[in-house]
Steps between C-alpha positions, in 0.01 A plus 500: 500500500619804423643693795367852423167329515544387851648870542243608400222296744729532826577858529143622495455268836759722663318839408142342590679441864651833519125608384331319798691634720384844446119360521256716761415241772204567674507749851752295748164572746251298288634167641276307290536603183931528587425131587313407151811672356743319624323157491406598071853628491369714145607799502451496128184369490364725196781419242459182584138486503553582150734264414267237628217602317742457228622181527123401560457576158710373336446162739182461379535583168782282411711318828224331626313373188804345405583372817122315485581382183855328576320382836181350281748335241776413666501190696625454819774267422633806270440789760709300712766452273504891387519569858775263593703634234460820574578447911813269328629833289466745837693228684864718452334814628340300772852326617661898458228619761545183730852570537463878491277418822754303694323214451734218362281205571156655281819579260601148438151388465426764264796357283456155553152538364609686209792243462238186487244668325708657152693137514170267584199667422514642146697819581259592771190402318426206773554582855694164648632725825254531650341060496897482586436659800614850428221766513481816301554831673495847355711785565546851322696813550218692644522261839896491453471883558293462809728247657789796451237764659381672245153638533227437266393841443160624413238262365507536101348377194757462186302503159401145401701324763260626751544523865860583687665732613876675496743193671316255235528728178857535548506097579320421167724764292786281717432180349428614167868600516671182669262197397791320295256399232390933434874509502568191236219649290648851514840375408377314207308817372156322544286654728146338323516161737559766811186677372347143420600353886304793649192458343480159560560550879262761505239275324577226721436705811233678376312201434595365845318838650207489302245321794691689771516830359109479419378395812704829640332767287135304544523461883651900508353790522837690391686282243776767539577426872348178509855405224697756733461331850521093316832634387666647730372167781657260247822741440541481860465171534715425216771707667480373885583160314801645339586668862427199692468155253335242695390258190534520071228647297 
């Protein structure tokens, strides 16, 4: 991938931070509504308001009528195999984050699995780890970050790839940069399987949200911070795990 492209998506993140931080909060004496602001954590709540209307659009427009489509066609058996290849293909970035974490154990599962399943199953299209008795986990620069301290920043929502916020922009723009198969790709001057690998992981997990993600906006009477509070309770979950690993996910 091109690196002014990824230049280009990570230094906004930095401005949007700076931005937040010169958001009004409400009085300091209105304890509840200082309470709801630190609990949202949104101090950019219109832009991104807009963003999300957005990314509705063009979600039900296009991203989630194809994502019903591959989910009516596609049968399981081949979902699984997209999706194994896929996990088997982040498996580098994974072992980077494991080790960038201190944690050398998740680390040599993280390679052993990538070891058995590119030699034993297909190049990753079959996961054999994990009947072998070695689980898939997943790790990402976003949690790395937190395990150094870094805050997460305000909440934010990036155009198309939808809910995050400062720590996990740069993280994304991070592995764009370092996943050894971008770099191969760069190197070779071919950036269309790149372009290609990111559609089909977005399709993938798209499809994988489609009940979840529909039972959300029917069962909310805000989509908006119905999306916003899911997000951030997984996020944080997904980084007390990196902080504190008690099992694989």
């Amino acid at each position: 991938m091109p690196r002014s492209v990824v230049a280009r998506f990570a230094a906004p993140l930095f401005a949007i931070a700076l931005l937040a931080g010169c958001a009004t909060p409400p009085p300091a004496d209105d304890k509840e509504a200082m309470m709801e602001w630190d609990q949202n954590n949104d101090p950019l709540e219109p832009m991104n308001r807009a963003i999300f209307d957005f990314n509705q659009a063009v979600d039900k427009a296009l991203l989630k009528p194809i994502a019903q489509g591959y989910g009516a066609i596609m049968p399981q058996y081949g979902k699984d195999r997209v999706r194994d290849f896929i996990r088997n293909l982040r498996a580098p970035v994974v072992f980077f984050n494991d080790v960038l974490q201190g944690q050398p154990d998740r680390a040599m599962q993280t390679l052993m699995r990538f070891a058995f399943n590119t030699g034993f199953g297909i190049a990753g299209l079959i996961d054999v780890a994990e009947p072998g008795g070695i689980p898939y986990h997943d790790e990402d620069f976003g949690q790395t970050f937190a395990v150094w301290g870094i805050g997460e920043g305000p909440y934010l929502v990036l155009p198309i790839l939808g809910p995050s916020n400062p720590r996990d922009g740069v993280g994304i723009a991070t592995e764009w940069l370092v996943d050894p198969f971008n770099l191969y790709m760069d190197h070779i001057d071919r950036s269309w399987p790149v372009w290609t690998r990111a559609g089909i992981s977005g399709l993938e997990k798209r499809e994988r949200l489609l009940a979840p993600l529909d039972e959300i906006e029917r069962s909310s009477l805000d989509y908006y911070s119905a999306l916003r509070s899911t997000y951030r309770q997984n996020r944080n979950a997904e980084v007390k795990n990196a902080l504190n690993p008690t099992g694989l996910r």
